[in-house]
C-alpha positions as CSV (number, residue, x, y, z in Angstrom):
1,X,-20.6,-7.2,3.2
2,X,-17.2,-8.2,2.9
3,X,-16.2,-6.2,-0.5
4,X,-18.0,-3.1,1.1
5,X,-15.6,-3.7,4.7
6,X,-12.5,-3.9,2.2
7,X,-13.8,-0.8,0.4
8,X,-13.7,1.0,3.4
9,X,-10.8,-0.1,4.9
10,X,-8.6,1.0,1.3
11,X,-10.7,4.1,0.4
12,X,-10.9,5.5,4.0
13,X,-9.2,4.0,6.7
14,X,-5.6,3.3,5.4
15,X,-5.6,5.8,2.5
16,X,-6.3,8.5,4.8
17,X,-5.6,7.1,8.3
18,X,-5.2,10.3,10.4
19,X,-1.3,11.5,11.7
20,X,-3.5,12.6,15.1
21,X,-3.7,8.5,15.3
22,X,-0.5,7.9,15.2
23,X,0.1,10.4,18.1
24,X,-2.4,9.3,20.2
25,X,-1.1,5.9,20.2
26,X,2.2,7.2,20.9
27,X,1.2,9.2,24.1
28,X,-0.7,6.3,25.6
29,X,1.7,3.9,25.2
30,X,4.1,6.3,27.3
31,X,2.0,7.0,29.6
32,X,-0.1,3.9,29.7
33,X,2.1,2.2,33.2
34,X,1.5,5.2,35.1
35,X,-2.2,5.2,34.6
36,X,-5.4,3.4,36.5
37,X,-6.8,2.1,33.7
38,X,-9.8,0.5,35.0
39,X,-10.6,4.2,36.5
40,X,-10.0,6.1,32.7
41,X,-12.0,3.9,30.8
42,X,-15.2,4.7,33.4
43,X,-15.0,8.2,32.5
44,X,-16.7,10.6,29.7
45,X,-14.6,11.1,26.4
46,X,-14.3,14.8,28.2
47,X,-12.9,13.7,31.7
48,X,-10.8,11.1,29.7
49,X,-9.0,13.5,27.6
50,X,-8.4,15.7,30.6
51,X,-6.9,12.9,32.9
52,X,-4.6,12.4,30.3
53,X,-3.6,15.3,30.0
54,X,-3.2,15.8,33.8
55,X,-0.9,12.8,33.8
56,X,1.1,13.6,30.5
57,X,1.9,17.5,31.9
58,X,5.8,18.2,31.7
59,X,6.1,15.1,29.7
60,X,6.8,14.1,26.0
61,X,3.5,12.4,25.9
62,X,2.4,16.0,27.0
63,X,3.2,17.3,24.2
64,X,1.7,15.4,21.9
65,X,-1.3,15.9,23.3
66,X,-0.8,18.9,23.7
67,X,-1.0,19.6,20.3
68,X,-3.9,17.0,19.6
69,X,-6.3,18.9,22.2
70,X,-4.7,22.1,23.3
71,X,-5.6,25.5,21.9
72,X,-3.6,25.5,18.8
73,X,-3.4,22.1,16.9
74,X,0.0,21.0,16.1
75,X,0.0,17.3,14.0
76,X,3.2,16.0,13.0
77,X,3.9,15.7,9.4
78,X,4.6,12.6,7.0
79,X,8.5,11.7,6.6
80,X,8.2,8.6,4.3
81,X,5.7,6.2,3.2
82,X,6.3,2.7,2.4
83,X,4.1,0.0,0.3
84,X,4.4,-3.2,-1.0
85,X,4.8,-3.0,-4.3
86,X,6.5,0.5,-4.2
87,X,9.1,-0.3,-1.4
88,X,8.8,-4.4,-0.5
89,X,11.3,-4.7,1.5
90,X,11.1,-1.8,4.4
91,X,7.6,-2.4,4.0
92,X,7.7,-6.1,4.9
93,X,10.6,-5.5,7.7
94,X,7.9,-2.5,9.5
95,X,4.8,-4.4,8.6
96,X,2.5,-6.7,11.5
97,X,5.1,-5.7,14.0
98,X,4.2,-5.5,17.9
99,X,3.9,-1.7,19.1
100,X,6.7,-1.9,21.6
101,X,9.5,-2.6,18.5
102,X,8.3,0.0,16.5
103,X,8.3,2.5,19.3
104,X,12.1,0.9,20.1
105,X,12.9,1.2,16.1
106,X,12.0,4.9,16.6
107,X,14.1,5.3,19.3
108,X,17.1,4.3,17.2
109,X,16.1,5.8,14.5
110,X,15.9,9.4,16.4
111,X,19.8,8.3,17.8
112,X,20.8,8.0,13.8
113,X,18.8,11.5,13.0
114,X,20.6,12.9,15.3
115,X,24.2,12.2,14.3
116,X,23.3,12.9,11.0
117,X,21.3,16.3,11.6
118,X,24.0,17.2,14.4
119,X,21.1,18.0,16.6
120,X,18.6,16.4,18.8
121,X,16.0,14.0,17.6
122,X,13.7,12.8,20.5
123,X,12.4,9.5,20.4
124,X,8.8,10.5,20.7
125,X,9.5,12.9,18.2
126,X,9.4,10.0,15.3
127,X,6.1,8.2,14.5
128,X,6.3,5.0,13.0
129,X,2.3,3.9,11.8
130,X,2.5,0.3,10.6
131,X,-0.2,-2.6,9.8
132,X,-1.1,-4.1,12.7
133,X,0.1,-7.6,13.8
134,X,-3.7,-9.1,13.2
135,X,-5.6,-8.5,9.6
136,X,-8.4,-6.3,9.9
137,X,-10.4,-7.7,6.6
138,X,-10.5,-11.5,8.4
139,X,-14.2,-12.9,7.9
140,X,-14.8,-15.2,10.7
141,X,-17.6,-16.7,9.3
142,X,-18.6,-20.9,8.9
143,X,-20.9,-22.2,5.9
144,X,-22.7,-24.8,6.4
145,X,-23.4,-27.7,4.0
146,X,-26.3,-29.6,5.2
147,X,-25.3,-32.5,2.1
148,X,-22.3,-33.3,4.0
149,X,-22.5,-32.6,7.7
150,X,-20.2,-30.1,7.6
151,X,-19.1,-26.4,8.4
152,X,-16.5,-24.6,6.1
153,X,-14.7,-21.5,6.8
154,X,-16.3,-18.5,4.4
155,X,-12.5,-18.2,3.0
156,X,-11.7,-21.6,2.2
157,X,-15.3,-21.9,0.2
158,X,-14.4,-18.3,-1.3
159,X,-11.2,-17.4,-3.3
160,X,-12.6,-14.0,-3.5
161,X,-12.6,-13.2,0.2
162,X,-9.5,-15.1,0.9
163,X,-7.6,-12.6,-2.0
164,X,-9.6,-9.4,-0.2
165,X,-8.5,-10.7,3.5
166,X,-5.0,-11.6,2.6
167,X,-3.1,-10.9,-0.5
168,X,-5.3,-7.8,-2.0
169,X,-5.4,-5.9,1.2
170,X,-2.2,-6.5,2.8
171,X,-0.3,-6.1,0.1
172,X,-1.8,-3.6,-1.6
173,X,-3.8,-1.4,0.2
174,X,-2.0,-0.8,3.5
175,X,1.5,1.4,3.9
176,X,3.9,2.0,6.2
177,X,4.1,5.7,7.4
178,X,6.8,7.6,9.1
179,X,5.6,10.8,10.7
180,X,8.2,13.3,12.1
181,X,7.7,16.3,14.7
182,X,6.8,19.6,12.5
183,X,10.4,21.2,13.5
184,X,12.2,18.3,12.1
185,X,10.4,17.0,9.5
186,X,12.0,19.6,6.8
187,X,15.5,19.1,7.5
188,X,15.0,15.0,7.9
189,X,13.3,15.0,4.0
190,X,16.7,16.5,2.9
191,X,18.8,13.7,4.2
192,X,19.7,11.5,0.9
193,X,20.5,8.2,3.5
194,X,17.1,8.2,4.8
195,X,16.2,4.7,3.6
196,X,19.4,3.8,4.7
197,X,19.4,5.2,8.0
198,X,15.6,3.8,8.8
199,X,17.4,0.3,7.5
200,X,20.3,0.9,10.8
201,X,17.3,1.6,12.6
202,X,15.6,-1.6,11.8
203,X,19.0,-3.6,12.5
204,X,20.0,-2.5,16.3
205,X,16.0,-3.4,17.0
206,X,16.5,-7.0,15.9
């Protein structure tokens, strides 16, 4: 059970985690103070959407969804990735952070894109998709052993789950994606500083 939930986790759900995520999360987290949510979460995924929707009109989070659910699909496109063994460090100063800094860090990050494209770079119009604070591998589980009266944690009886858990899937498995808006993301790849300037980025957040 637990090598199969790793496999899936490296083979499908990081490896190919969908940009249309990343957006989604974005326009909820804009829009997520100005909506009852006790009231959305009682409706169809149909009504949902559509109260979403309703609420996001003439927004940026309109947009987005816009092109998630609209008539003509518009995804944004992948800027940069970032691992651990291919980029340690910008992948361990992005990594486990709480959503509201990452949607701050893209906030500065548009600022620098602009000054550097001479043009504007909205906020919501840079995705930053990062491992989550919590692991998503973590067996909660307790063995028993009847011989001494005791429980044990499955990963302190198992090196083999406390590698998968921890070291193996963290740090190998996960990444760090920037996405950009479709309109920006060709002239943002041509920019030599972008490491650099995702580095500022990182700095004014704190």
């Amino acid at each position: 059970m637990v090598f199969a939930r790793y496999v899936m986790f490296s083979e499908v759900y990081w490896i190919m985690r969908p940009r249309a995520t990343a957006m989604f999360q974005r326009a909820f987290y804009l829009l997520h103070g100005a909506i009852d949510m006790d009231a959305l979460f009682r409706l169809a995924e149909h009504e949902f959407v559509a109260e979403l929707r309703r609420v996001a009109a003439r927004t940026p989070a309109g947009e987005m969804l816009d092109g998630l659910f609209g008539p003509t699909r518009q995804l944004y496109k992948r800027l940069a990735q970032f691992g651990f063994s291919d980029a340690g460090e910008l992948y361990q100063r992005l990594a486990r952070r709480a959503y509201p800094w990452l949607a701050a860090c893209c906030e500065h990050f548009a600022a620098l894109a602009s000054s550097a494209l001479r043009r504007v770079v909205a906020p919501h119009e840079i995705l930053i998709d990062a491992p989550p604070v919590s692991r998503e591998v973590q067996i909660s589980i307790e063995i028993q052993f009847p011989k001494e009266g005791a429980w044990r944690d499955f990963a302190e009886v198992s090196p083999v789950v406390r590698a998968l858990a921890t070291e193996q899937f963290d740090d190998y498995v996960k990444r760090v994606r920037i996405y950009a808006h479709p309109s920006l993301v060709g002239d943002l790849r041509r920019l030599s500083n972008l490491p650099q300037l995702l580095d500022q980025a990182i700095e004014r957040t704190g």
